[in-house]
N, C-alpha and C positions, 0 to 999 in steps of 0.2 A: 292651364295648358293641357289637352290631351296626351295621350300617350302614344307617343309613336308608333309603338306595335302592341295590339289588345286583341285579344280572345275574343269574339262577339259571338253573336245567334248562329249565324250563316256562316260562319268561318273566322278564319284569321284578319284582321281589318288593318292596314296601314294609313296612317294619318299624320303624313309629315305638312301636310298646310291647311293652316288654319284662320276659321275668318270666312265670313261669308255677307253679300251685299243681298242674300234673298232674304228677305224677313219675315218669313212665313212661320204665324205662331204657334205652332204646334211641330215648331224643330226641336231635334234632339239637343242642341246646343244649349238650349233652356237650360236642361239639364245639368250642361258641366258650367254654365256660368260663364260663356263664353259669346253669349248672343250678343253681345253689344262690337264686338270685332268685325268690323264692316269688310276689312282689306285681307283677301288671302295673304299667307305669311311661309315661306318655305322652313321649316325647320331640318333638312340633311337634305342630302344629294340621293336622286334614286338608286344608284348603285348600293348606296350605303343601305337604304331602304330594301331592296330586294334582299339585300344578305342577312340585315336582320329577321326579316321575315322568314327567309328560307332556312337561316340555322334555330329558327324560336323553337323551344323547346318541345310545343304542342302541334307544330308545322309536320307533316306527313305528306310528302312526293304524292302529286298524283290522286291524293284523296282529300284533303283539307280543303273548306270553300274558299276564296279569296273575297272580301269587301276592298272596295278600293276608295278613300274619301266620302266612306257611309254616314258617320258624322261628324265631319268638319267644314264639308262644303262645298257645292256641287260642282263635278269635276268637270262639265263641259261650259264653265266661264271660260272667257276667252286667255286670263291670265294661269287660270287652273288647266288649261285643255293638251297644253304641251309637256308637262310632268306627266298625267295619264298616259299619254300616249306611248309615253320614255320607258314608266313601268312597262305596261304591257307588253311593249318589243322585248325589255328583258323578262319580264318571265316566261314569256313564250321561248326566247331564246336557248332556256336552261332544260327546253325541252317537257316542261312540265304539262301537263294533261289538267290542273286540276279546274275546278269549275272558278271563272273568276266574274263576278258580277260588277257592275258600274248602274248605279241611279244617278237618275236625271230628271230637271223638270224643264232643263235651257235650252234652248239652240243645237241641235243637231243637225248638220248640212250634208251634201252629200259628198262633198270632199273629205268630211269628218268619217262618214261610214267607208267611203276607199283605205282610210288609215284600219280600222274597226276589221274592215276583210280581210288585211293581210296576215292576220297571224296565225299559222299554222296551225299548234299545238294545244293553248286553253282551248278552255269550253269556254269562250264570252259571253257572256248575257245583258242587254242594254235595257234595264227595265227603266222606264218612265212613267213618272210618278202624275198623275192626272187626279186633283182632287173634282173638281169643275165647282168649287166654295166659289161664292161671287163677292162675299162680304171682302173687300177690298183689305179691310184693318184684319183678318184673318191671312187672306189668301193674297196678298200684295205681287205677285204673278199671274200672269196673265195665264189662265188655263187651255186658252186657244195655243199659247206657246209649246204646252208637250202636246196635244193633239196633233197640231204639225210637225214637229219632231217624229214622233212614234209612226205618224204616216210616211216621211223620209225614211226615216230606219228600217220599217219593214219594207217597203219598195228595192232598197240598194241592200237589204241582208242577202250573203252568201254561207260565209263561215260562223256568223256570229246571230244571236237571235233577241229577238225583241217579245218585253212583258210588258201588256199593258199595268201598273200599279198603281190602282183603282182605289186610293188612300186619301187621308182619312174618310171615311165616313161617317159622318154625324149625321143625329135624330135634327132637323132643323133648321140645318147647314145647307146640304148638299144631296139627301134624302126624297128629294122628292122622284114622281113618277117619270118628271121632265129629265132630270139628273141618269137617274137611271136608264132609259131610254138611250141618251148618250152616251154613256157609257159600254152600253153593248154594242153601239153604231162603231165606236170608237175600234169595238174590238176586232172587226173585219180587218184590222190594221196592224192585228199582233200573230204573236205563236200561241201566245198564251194570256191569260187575265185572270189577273190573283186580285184578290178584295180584301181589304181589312179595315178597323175601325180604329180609335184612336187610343195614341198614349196618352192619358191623360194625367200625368207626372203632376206633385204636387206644383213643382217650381211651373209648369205650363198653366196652371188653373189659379198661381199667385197671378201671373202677368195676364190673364182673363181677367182678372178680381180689379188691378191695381189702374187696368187703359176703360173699363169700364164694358167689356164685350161680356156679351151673352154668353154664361154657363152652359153647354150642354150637359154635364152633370155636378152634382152636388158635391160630392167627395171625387179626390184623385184614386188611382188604382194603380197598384204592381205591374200590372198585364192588361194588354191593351182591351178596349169596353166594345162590344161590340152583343147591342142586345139582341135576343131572341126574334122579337118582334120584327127588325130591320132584316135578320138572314134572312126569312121564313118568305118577306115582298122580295127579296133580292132573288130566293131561289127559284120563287113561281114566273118572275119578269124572264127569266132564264128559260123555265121551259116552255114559254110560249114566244120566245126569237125564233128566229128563220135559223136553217144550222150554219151559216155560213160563217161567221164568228168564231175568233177563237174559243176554246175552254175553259170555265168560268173552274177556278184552283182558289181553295181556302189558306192555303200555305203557300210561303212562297219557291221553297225550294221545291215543290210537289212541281209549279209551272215551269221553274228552272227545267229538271229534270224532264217533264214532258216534251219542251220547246227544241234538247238535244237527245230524243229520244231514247233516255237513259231510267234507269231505277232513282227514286229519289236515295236524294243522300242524308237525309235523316232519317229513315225510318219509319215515315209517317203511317205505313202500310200498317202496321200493329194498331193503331188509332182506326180502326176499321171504318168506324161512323163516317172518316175523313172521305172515304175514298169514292161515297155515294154519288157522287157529282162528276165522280173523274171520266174520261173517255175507257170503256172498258181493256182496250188493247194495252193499255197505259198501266190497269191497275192489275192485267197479267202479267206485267213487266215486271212491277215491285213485289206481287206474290213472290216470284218465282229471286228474284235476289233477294227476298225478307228471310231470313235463319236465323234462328234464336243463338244467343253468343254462348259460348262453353263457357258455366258456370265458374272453373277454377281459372277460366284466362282472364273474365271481368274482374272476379274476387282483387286477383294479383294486381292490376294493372288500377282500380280501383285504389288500391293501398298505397301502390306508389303514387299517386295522387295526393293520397293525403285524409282519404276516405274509408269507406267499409261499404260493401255491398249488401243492400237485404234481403231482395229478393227478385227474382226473372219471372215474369207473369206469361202472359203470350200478349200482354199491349206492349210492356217495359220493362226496363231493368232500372229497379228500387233503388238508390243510393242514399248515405246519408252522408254527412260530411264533408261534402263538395260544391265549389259556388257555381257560378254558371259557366266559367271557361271552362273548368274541368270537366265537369259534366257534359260537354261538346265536344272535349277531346274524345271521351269515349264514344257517343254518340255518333261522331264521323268513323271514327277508326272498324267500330261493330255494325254500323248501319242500322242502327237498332235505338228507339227513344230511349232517351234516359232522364230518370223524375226525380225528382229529392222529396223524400218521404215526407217532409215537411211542409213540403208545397203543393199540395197529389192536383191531378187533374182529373176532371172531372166527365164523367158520360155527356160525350152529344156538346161539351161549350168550347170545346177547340182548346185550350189551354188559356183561356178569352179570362177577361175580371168577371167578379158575379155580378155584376153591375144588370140590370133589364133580363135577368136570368130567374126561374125559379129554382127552389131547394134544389142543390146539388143530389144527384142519385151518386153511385157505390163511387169511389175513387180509383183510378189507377195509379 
């Protein structure tokens, strides 16, 4: 069973149902051991939900991302679609500002986006997840299904905005020139278009192993694989589109951020390599919010964590002794990356595995 309320990448995640009939193999579910649960499952009432979330420890008014059913199961099934909706009337309710995301790869209608417009106060974000995998035993959704979606979404957005999430990419899969192609067609349809490559978790490359599906790589990895060779076609296909497309974003809070005209909220700005792709007005936005944190307020607040700080570079701030919620707490709170000295990252690979990479250069 997940955890009702957890610390994630993007923010704070609530995940009170669980169970999911997409069987798309390269879910996070793999993960927790819970893939085989076909039927959503309500575990509390959303009141109860919003409160824990809003009193969690690491929760900050106004600047903490929200995830909302990031993995347990996608929130616009039809028996999942009336909880999301519950949430968001109350958070918005409470008046809260902070950024709150929702993925999707289902059904989005246009009665769905009139609920989606009226909440005054988040920053909603509707990214839909578009692999265009055709191998059926991989991608067992229909890819034409977010494409339509995403093109309802962006047609009826008002208050709220739409990412195309251009995921997984595989060498193999999904890679090819034709793939690609559609996927910038796609993007006339977004705010924004963020790309990334795959997690490829050991427990994901057992159940490749065990149904007899093509490896795309040899070994699993920490951090999602996304080799060199694939950016480098992905970045040129980029700059030779018409401009009419949204903006092609390495990260995803980076398009979050662009699509409501804000500073990212992680910090990415210090990753400077990052921002070569970005729309220029975009990356004078996060200059100008990026400041480096006062040493004696990270130390301190580091500590109560549970940590020690090592050092403030001008990419990031060093910690050690922190797992990955913590390390996000401060991150949101400073707006500023934060690395664990034991995991550094690396020039030019995005925080990416080494996977189709060569020798790391200096680390940050």
């Amino acid at each position: 069973m997940l955890d009702v309320i957890e610390y994630r990448k993007s923010g704070l995640s609530v995940n009170w149902i669980i169970g999911c009939p997409l069987d798309c193999t390269y879910c996070i579910r793999h993960t927790f051991d819970n893939y085989e649960m076909k039927v959503p499952r309500a575990l509390m009432r959303e009141d109860e939900a919003v409160e824990r979330l809003t009193t969690h420890p690491y929760f900050e008014p106004h600047v903490t991302p929200i995830q909302l059913l990031n993995r347990a199961t996608d929130p616009m099934l039809q028996a999942v679609k009336p909880h999301l909706f519950k949430m968001l009337q109350l958070l918005d309710e409470r008046g809260l500002t902070n950024h709150v995301l929702v993925i999707t790869r289902w059904h989005v209608r246009p009665e769905d986006c009139a609920v989606l417009n009226s909440f005054k106060n988040i920053k909603l974000t509707l990214l839909i997840t578009h692999s265009g995998i055709d191998d059926e035993r991989i991608e067992p959704v229909d890819s034409n299904i977010a494409a339509t979606s995403l093109r309802t979404a962006f047609k009826h957005a008002e208050r709220y905005r739409t990412v195309l999430y251009w995921r997984p990419i595989v060498p193999g899969l999904n890679d090819s020139d034709e793939h690609i192609s559609r996927a910038f067609d796609l993007a006339q349809h977004a705010h924004a278009l963020v790309y990334t490559g795959l997690f490829y978790k050991d427990q994901i490359r057992d159940f490749y192993i065990t149904n007899g599906l093509p490896q795309p790589y040899e070994d699993g990895a920490r951090r999602k694989i996304f080799p060199e060779e694939l950016e480098r076609r992905i970045l040129a296909a980029a700059k030779a589109r018409p401009a009419d497309g949204a903006p092609l974003f390495r990260k995803t809070s980076c398009g979050v951020a662009y699509g409501h005209g804000v500073a990212d909220y992680n910090g990415h700005y210090g990753i400077r390599e990052l921002c070569d792709i970005c729309p220029l007005p975009q990356v004078a936005l996060c200059a100008k919010a990026w400041t480096p944190p006062n040493t004696p307020d990270v130390a301190a607040m580091a500590k109560e964590l549970g940590g020690k700080l090592v050092t403030i570079n001008n990419r990031a701030v060093v910690v050690a002794g922190l797992d990955e919620q913590r390390r996000y707490r401060l991150q949101h709170h400073f707006g500023y990356q934060i690395h664990d000295v034991d995991k550094p990252h690396h020039v030019h690979r995005h925080g990416r595995a080494e996977t189709g990479w060569p020798a790391p250069q200096e680390a940050s």
